[in-house]
VOPAGU-2260 file (C-alpha; in pm, 1 decimal, decimal comma):
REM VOPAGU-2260
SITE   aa  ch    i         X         Y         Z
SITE  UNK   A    0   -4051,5    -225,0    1720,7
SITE  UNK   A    1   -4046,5     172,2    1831,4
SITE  UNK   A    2   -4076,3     389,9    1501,5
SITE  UNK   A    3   -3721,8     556,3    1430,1
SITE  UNK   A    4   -3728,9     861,8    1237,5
SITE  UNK   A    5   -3679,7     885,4     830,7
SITE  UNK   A    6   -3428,3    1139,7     671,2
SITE  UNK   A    7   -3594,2    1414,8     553,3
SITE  UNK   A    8   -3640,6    1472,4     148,8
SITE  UNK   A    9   -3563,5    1871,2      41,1
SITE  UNK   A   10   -3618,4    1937,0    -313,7
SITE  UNK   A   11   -3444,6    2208,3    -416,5
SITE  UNK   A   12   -3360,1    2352,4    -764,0
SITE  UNK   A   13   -2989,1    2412,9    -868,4
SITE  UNK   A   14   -2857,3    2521,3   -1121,2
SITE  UNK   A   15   -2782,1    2218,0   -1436,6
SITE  UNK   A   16   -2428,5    2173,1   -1436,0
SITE  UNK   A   17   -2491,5    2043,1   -1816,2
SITE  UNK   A   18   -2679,6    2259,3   -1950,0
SITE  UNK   A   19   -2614,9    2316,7   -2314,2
SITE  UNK   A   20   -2797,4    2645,3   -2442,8
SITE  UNK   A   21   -2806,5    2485,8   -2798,2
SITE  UNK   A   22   -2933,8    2228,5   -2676,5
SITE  UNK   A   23   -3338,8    2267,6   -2698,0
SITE  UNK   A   24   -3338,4    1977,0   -2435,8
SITE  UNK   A   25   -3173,6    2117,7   -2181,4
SITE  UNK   A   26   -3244,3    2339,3   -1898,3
SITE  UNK   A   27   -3060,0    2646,9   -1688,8
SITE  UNK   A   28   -3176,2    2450,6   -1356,7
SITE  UNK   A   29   -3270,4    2109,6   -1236,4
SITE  UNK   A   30   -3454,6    1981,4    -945,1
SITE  UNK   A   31   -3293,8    1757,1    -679,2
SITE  UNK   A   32   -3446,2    1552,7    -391,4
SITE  UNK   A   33   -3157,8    1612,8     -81,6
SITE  UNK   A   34   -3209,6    1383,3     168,8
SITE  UNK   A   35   -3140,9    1504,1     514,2
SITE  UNK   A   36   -3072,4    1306,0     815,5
SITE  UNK   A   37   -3209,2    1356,5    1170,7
SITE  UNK   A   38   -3037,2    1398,6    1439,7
SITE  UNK   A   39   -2969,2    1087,4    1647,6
SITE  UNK   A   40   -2717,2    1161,6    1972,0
SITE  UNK   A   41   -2986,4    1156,6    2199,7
SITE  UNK   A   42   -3265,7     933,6    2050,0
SITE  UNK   A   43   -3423,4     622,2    2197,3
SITE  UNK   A   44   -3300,8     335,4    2025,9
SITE  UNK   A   45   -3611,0      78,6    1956,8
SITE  UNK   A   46   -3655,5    -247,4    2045,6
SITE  UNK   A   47   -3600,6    -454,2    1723,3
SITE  UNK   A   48   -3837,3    -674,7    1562,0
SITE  UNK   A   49   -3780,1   -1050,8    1573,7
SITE  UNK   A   50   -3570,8   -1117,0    1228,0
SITE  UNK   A   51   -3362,8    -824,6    1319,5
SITE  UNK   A   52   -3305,5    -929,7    1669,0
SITE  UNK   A   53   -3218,9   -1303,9    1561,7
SITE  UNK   A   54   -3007,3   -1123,7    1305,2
SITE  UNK   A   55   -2783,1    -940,4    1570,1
SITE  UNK   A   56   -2794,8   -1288,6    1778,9
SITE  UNK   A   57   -2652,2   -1492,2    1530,3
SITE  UNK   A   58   -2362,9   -1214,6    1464,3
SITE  UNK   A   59   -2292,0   -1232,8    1829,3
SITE  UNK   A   60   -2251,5   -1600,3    1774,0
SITE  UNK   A   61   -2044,3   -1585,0    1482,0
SITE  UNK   A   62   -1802,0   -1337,9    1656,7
SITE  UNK   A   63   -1770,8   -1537,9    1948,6
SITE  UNK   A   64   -1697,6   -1863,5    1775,2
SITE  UNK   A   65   -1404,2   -1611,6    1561,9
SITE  UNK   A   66   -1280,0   -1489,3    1881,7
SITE  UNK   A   67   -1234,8   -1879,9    2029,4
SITE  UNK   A   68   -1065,1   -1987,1    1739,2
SITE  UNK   A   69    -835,7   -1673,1    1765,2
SITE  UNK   A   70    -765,8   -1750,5    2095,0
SITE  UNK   A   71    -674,9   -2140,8    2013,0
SITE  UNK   A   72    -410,1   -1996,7    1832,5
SITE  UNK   A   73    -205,7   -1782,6    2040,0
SITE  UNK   A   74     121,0   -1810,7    1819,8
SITE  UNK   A   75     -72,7   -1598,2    1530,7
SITE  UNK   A   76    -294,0   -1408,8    1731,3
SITE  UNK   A   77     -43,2   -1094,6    1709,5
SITE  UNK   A   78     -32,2   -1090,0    1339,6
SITE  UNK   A   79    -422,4   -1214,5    1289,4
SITE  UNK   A   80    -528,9    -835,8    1359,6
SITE  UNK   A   81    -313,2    -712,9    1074,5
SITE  UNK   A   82    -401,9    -969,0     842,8
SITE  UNK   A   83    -819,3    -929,9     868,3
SITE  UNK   A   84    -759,7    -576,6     843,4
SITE  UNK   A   85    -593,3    -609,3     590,7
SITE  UNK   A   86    -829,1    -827,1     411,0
SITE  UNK   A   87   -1129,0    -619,1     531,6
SITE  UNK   A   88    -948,3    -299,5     377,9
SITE  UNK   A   89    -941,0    -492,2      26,5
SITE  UNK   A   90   -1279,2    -606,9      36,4
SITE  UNK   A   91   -1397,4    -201,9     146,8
SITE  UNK   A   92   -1202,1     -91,0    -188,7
SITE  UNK   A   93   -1377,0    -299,2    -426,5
SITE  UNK   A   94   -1713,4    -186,8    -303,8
SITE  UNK   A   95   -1576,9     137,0    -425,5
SITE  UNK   A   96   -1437,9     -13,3    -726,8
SITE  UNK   A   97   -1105,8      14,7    -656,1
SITE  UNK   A   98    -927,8    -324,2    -685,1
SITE  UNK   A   99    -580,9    -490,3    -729,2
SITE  UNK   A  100    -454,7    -817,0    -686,6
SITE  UNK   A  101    -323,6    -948,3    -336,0
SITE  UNK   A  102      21,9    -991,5    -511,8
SITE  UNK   A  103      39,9    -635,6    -597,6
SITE  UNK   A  104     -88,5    -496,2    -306,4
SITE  UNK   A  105     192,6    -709,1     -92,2
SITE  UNK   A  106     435,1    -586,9    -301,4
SITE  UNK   A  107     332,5    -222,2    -259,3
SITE  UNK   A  108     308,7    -254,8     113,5
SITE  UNK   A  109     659,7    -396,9      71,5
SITE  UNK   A  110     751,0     -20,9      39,9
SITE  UNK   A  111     524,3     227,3     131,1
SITE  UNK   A  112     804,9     483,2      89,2
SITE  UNK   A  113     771,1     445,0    -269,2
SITE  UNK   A  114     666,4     764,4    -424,1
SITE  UNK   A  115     589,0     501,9    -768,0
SITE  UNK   A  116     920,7     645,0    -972,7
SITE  UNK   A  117    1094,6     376,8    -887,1
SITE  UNK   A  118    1278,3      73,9   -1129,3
SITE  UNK   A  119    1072,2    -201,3   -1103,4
SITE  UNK   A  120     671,0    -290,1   -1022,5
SITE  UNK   A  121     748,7    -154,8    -718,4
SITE  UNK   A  122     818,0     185,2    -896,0
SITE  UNK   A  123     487,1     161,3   -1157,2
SITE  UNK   A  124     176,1     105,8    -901,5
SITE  UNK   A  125    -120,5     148,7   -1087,3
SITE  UNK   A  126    -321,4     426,4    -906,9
SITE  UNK   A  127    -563,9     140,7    -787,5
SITE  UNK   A  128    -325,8     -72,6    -576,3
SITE  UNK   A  129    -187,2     318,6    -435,2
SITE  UNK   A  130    -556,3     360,0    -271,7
SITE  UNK   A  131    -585,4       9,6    -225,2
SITE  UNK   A  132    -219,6      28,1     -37,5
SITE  UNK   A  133    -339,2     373,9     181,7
SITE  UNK   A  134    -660,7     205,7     290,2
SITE  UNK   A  135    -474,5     -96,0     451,1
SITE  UNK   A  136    -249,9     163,9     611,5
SITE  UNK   A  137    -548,8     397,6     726,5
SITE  UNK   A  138    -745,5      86,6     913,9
SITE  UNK   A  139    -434,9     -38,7    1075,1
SITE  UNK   A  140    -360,5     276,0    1214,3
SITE  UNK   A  141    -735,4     324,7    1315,1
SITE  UNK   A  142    -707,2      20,0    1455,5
SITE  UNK   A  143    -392,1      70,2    1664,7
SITE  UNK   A  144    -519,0     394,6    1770,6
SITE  UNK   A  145    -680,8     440,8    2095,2
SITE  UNK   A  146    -856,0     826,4    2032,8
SITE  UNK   A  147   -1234,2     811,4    2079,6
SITE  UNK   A  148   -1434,5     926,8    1756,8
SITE  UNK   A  149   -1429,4    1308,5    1686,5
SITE  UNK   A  150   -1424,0    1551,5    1417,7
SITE  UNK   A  151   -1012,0    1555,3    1446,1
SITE  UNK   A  152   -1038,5    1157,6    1440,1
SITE  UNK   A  153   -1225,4    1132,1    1118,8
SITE  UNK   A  154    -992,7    1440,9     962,5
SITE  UNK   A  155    -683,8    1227,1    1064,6
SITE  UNK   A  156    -821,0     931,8     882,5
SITE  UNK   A  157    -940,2    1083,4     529,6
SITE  UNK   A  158    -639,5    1250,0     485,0
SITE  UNK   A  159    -452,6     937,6     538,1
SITE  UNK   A  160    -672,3     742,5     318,1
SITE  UNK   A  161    -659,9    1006,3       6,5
SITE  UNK   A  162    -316,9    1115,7      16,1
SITE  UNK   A  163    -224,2     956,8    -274,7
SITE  UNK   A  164    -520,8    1005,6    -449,3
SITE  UNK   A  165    -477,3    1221,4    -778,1
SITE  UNK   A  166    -862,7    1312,5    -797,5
SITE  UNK   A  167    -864,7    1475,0    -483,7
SITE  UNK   A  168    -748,6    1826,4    -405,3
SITE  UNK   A  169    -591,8    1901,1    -106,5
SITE  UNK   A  170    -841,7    2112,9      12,5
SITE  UNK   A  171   -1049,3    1853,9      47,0
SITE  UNK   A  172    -848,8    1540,2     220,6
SITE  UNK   A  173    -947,9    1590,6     594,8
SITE  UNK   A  174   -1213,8    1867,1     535,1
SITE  UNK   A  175   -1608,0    1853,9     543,0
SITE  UNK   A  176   -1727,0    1912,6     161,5
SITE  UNK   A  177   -1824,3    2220,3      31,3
SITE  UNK   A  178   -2019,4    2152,0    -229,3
SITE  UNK   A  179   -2316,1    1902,9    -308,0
SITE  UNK   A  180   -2253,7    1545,8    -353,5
SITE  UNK   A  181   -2459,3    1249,7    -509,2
SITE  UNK   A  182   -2466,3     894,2    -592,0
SITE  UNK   A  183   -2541,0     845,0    -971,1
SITE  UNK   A  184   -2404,7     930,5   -1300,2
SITE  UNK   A  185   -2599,6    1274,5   -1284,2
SITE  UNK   A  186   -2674,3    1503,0   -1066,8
SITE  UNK   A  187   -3036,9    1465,8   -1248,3
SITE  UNK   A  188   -3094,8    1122,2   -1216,1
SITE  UNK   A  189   -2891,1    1054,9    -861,0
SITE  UNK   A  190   -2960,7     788,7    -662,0
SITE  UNK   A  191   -2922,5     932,0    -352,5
SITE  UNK   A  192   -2791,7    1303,5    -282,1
SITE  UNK   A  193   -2632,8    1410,7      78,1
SITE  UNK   A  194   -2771,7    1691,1     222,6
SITE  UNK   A  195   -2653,6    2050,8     187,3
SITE  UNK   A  196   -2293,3    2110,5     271,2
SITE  UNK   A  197   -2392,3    2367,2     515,1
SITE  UNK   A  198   -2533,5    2130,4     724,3
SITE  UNK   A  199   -2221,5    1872,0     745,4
SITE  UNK   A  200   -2063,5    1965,8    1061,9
SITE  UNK   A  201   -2372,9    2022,3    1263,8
SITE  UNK   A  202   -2493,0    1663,5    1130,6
SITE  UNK   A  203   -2113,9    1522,6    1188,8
SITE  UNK   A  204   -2082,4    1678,8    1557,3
SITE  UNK   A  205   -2436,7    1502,1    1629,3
SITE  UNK   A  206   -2311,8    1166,8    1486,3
SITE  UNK   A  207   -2003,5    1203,3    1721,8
SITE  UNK   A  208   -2199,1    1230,4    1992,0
SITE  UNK   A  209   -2413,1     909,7    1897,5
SITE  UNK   A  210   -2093,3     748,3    1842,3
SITE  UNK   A  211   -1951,2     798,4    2201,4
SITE  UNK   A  212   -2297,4     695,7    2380,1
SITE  UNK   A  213   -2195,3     356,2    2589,4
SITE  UNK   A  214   -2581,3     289,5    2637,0
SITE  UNK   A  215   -2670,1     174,2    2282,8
SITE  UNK   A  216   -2562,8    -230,1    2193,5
SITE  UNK   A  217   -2224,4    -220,5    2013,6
SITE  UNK   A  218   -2368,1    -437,0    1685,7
SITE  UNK   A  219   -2699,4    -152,5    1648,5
SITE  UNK   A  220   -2462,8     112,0    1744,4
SITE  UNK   A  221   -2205,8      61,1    1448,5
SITE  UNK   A  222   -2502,7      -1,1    1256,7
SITE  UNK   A  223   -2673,0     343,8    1316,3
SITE  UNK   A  224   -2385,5     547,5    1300,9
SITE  UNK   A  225   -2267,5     367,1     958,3
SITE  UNK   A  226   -2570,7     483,9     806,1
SITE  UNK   A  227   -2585,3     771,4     948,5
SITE  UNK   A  228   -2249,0     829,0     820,5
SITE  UNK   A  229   -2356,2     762,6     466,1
SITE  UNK   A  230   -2639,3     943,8     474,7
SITE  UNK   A  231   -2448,8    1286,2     558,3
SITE  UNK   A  232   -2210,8    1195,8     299,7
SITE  UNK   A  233   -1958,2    1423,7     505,0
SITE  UNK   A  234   -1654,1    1457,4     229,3
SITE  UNK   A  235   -1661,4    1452,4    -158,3
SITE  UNK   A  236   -1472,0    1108,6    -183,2
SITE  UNK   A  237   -1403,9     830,1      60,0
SITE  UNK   A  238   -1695,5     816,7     259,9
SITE  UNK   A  239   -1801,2     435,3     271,0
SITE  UNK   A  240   -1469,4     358,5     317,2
SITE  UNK   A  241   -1431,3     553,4     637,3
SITE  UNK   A  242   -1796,1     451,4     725,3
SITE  UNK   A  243   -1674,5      94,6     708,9
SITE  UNK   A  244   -1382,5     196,0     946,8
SITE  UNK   A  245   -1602,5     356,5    1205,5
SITE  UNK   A  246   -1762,8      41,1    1208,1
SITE  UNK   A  247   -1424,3    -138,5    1314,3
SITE  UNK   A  248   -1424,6     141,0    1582,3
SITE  UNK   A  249   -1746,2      84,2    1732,8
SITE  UNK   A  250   -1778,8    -291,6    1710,9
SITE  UNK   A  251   -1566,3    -452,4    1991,1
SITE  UNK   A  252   -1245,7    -602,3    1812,9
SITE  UNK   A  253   -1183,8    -887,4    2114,5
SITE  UNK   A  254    -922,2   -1095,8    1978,5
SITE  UNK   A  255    -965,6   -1102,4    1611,2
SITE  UNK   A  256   -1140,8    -785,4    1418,5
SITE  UNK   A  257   -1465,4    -897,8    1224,8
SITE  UNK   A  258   -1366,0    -780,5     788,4
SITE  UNK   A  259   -1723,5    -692,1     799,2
SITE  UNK   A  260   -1674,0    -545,3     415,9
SITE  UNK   A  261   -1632,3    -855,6     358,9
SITE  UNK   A  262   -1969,7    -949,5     483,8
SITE  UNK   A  263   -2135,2    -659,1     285,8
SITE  UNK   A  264   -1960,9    -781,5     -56,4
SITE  UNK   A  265   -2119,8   -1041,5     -72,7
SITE  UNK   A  266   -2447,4    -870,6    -179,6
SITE  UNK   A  267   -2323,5    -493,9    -243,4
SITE  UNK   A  268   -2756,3    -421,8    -369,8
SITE  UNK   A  269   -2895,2    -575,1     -39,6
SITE  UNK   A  270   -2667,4    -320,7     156,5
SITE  UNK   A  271   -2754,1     -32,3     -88,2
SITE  UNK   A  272   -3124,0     -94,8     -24,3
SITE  UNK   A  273   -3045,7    -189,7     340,2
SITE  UNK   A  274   -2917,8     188,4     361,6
SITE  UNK   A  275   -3200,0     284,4     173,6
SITE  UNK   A  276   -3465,5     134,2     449,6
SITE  UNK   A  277   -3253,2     302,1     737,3
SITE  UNK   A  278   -3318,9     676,0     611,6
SITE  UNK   A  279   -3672,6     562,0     537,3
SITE  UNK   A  280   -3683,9     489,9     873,6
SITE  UNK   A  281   -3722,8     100,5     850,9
SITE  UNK   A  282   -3415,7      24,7    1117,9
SITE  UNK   A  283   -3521,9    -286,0    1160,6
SITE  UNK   A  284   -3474,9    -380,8     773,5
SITE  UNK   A  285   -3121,4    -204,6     778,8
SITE  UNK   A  286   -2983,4    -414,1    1125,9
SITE  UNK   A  287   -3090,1    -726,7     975,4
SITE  UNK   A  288   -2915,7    -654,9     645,0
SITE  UNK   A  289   -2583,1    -472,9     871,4
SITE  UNK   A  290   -2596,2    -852,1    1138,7
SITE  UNK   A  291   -2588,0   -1062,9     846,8
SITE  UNK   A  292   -2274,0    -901,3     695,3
SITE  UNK   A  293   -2149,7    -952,0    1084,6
SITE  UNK   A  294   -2200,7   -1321,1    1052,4
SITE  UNK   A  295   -2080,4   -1402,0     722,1
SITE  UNK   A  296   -1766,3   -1242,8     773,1
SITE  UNK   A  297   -1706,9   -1353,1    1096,4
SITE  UNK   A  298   -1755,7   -1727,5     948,4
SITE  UNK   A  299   -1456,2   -1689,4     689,1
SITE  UNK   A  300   -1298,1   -1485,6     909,6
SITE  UNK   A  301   -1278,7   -1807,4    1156,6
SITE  UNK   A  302   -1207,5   -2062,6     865,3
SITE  UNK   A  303    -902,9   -1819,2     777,2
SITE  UNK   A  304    -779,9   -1813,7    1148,2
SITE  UNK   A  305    -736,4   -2193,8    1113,4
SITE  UNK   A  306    -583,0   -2200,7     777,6
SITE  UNK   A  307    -304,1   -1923,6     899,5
SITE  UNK   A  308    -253,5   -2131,0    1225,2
SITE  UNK   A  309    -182,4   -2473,4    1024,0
SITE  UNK   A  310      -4,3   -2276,9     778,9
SITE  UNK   A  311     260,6   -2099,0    1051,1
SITE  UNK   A  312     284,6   -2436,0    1206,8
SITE  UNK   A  313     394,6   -2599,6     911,2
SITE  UNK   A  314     662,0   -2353,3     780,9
SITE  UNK   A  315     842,3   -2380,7    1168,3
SITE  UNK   A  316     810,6   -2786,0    1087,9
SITE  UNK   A  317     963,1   -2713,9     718,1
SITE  UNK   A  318    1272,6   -2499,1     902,2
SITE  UNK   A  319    1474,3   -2632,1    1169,8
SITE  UNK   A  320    1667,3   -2355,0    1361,1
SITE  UNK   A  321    1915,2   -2309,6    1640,9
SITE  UNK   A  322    1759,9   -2126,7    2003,1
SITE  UNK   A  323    1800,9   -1758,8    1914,3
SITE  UNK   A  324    1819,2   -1792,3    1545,7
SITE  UNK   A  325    1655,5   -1522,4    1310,0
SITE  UNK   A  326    1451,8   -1730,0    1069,7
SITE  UNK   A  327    1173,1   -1787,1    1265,6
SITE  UNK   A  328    1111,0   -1415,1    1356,2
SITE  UNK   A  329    1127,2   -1365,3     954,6
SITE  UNK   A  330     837,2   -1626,3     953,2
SITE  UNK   A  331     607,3   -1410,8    1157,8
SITE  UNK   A  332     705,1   -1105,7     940,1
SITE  UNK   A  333     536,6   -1271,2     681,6
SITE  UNK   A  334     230,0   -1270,9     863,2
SITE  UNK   A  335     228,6    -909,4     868,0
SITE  UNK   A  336     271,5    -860,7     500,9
SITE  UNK   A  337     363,4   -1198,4     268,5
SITE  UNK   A  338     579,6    -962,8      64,5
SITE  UNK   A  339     928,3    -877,4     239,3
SITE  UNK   A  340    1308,6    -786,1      94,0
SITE  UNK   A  341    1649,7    -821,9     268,7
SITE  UNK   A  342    1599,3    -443,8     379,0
SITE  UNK   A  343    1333,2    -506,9     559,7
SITE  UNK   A  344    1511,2    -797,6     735,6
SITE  UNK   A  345    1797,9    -598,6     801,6
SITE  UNK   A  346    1590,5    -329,7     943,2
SITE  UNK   A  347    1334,7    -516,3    1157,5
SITE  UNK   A  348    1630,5    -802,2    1299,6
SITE  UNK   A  349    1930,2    -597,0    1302,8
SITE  UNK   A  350    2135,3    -848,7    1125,7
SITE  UNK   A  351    2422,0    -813,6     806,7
SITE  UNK   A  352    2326,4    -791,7     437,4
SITE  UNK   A  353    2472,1   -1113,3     421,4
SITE  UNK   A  354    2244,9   -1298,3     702,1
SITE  UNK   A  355    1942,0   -1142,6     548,8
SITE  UNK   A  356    2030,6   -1268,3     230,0
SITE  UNK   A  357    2126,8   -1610,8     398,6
SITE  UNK   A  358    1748,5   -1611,8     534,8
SITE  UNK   A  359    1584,8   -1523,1     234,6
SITE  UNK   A  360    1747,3   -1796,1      12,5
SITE  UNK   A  361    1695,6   -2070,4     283,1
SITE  UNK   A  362    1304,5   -1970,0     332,2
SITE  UNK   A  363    1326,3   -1996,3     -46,1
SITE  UNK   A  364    1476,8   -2325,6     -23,5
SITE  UNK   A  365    1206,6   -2455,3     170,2
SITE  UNK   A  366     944,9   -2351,5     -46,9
SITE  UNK   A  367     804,1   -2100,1     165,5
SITE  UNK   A  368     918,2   -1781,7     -16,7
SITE  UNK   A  369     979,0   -1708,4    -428,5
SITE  UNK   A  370    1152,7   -1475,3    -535,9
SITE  UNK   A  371     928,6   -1185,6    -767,8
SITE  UNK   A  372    1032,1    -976,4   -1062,4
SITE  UNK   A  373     951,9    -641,5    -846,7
SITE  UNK   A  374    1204,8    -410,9    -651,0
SITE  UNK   A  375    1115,5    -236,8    -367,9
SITE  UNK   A  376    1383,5      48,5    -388,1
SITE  UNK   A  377    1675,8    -127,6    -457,3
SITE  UNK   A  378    1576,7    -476,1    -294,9
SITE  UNK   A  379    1418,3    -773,3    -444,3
SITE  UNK   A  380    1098,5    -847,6    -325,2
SITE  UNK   A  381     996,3   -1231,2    -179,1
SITE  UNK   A  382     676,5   -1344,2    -186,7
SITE  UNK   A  383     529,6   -1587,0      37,9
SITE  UNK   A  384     263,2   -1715,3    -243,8
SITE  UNK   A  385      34,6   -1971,1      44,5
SITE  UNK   A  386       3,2   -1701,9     276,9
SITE  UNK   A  387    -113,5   -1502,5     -13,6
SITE  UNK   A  388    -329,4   -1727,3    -141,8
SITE  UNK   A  389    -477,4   -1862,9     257,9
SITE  UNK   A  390    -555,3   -1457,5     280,4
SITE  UNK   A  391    -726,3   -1478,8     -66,7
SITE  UNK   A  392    -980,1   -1773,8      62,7
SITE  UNK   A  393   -1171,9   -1518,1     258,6
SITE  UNK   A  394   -1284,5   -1348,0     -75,3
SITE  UNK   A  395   -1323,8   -1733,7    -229,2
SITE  UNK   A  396   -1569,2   -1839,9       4,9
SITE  UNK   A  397   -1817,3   -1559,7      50,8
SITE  UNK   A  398   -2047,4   -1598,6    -224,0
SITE  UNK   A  399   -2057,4   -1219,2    -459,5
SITE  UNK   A  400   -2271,6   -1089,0    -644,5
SITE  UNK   A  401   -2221,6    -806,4    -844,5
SITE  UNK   A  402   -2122,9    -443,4    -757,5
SITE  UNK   A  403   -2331,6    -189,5    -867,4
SITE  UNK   A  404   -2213,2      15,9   -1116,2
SITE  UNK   A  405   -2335,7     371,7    -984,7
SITE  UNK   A  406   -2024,2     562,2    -812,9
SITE  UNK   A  407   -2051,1     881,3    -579,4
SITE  UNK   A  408   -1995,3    1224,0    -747,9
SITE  UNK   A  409   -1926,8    1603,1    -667,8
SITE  UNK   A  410   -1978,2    1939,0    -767,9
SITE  UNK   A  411   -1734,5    2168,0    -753,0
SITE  UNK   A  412   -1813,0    2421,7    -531,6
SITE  UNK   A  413   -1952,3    2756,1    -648,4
């Protein structure tokens, strides 16, 4: 293939955030390697090499084959967006280590509302399943949103996905970072450290610009600007998690969305060195590791489509209803999110107190709802536990291997 250029390495030396003066070990300064990215919006994108290109071929096959199924199932296909998102939003938390169970994280979505001073689970979110809970509702609306990429767009969607975060000030949800930020316990010893906070925006307006190019394949565009993405390192928290959703914005959704975090999971080290051979300038190495993650997710993706199909079959067969009758429309809810209350019902159908108690207990009846220990305000929260656990299969059946441990870290700014 066509060389592609390597990030730039600026060592630089700032001053030692831990130094110690009684400490004889110590020093006033250290010196860090910042890598820089260059800029891409109007650079020739290379042929690929063979591996890479048979990479991208079989993701385009995978996708396809997710997109049939989705379509051979027209009576889920309105919900199926919602429900890989949803998925895909889990999986792009626990690369960040954030992670809560799929019970917990229905029953959170169950109320949004809920500031987490409530009575109840519902009232006592660990901080976790909050993030967890604003990442789900950050891709969905960045799914459902038709703006093109720009500064404003990515602003929009890092406030949204930090609001509830207590580690971030507000200064910083939906604002370029001011300060330098690494990947590694210290600042010393990073891993990998952005490049200088002066240069975000110029970086970020180039990306944007990549991003809205409609001559560059959709599968090496996502890749490319993901990376690039990562590399800049634009905020001080949250970054691969809106890097994963640009790649949801760039890739082309069809049908069914492709939980591509779920594809990355499953080996978190091959996509840190993956990013690692993309600002080396080995693209080729990087698209291979980016159309793999493509294919495997797209594959569980697919088996899930045809597990929530048979599943939404099967509860209509379990519940026999009159024409016009409500139950079945509280079915599909449960597509949306397998946690719901009688408020909800009321709220969504328009019916009494009464009827949406009437529902719940006969869903119950049938053994497609339980009824949890958790309040969402003052409502009881039902849990559809199969549709919980049919979601759940997608993490089952993509081998993991384990995360690594390092986590991305700021300075404060001077």
């Amino acid at each position: 293939m066509g060389s592609w250029p390597a990030a730039q390495s600026k060592n630089v030396t700032v001053p030692n955030e831990l130094w110690r003066n009684w400490d004889e070990e110590s020093t006033p300064t250290i010196d860090v390697a910042q890598t820089v990215p260059p800029e891409i919006a109007v650079i020739a994108l290379p042929a690929l090499d063979a591996p890479a290109a048979d990479a991208v071929a079989a993701a385009l096959e995978a996708t396809k084959r997710l997109h049939d199924h989705a379509g051979k199932a027209p009576e889920v296909l309105g919900h199926l967006s919602a429900v890989l998102i949803r998925a895909d939003a889990v999986a792009s938390s626990q690369i960040e280590h954030i992670t809560t169970s799929a019970e917990q994280l229905a029953v959170k979505l169950a109320d949004p509302a809920d500031p987490g001073d409530g009575d109840g689970y519902a009232g006592a979110y660990a901080t976790d399943t909050q993030l967890v809970a604003a990442n789900v509702a950050t891709a969905l609306s960045a799914h459902g949103s038709g703006d093109a990429v720009s500064v404003d767009w990515f602003h929009r969607l890092h406030r949204e996905l930090l609001a509830v975060d207590p580690d971030i000030g507000r200064r910083h949800r939906g604002a370029w970072r001011d300060c330098a930020v690494w990947v590694g316990r210290t600042r010393a010893a990073a891993d990998f450290e952005g490049p200088p906070h002066g240069q975000v925006p110029a970086l970020m307006d180039d990306l944007v610009r990549f991003a809205r190019r409609v001559d560059v394949h959709p599968v090496l565009q996502a890749a490319v600007a993901h990376a690039q993405f990562l590399t800049i390192h634009p905020y001080v928290d949250g970054n691969g998690r809106i890097g994963r959703l640009l790649i949801h914005k760039l890739l082309p959704a069809g049908p069914a969305p492709v939980p591509v975090a779920h594809g990355l999971l499953t080996d978190p080290a091959r996509y840190v060195l993956g990013l690692t051979s993309y600002r080396s300038g080995d693209l080729d190495a990087w698209v291979a590791v980016f159309a793999d993650a493509i294919t495997a997710a797209a594959q569980a993706a697919s088996r899930l489509t045809e597990r929530l199909a048979a599943l939404r079959a099967d509860y209509h067969g379990r519940v026999r209803t009159r024409q016009g009758s409500s139950v079945p429309h509280v079915i599909d809810m449960l597509w949306d999110n397998p946690a719901v209350t009688a408020q909800a019902i009321e709220d969504r159908l328009g019916v009494t107190p009464a009827r949406a108690g009437q529902i719940l207990h006969r869903l119950a009846d049938a053994g497609i709802l339980r009824p949890s220990p958790y309040k969402a305000g003052r409502s009881r929260v039902w849990l559809a536990p199969e549709i919980i656990d049919a979601a759940d299969v997608i993490n089952a059946e993509i081998p993991r291997r384990p995360l690594p441990e390092a986590r991305p870290q700021a300075a404060p700014a001077a």
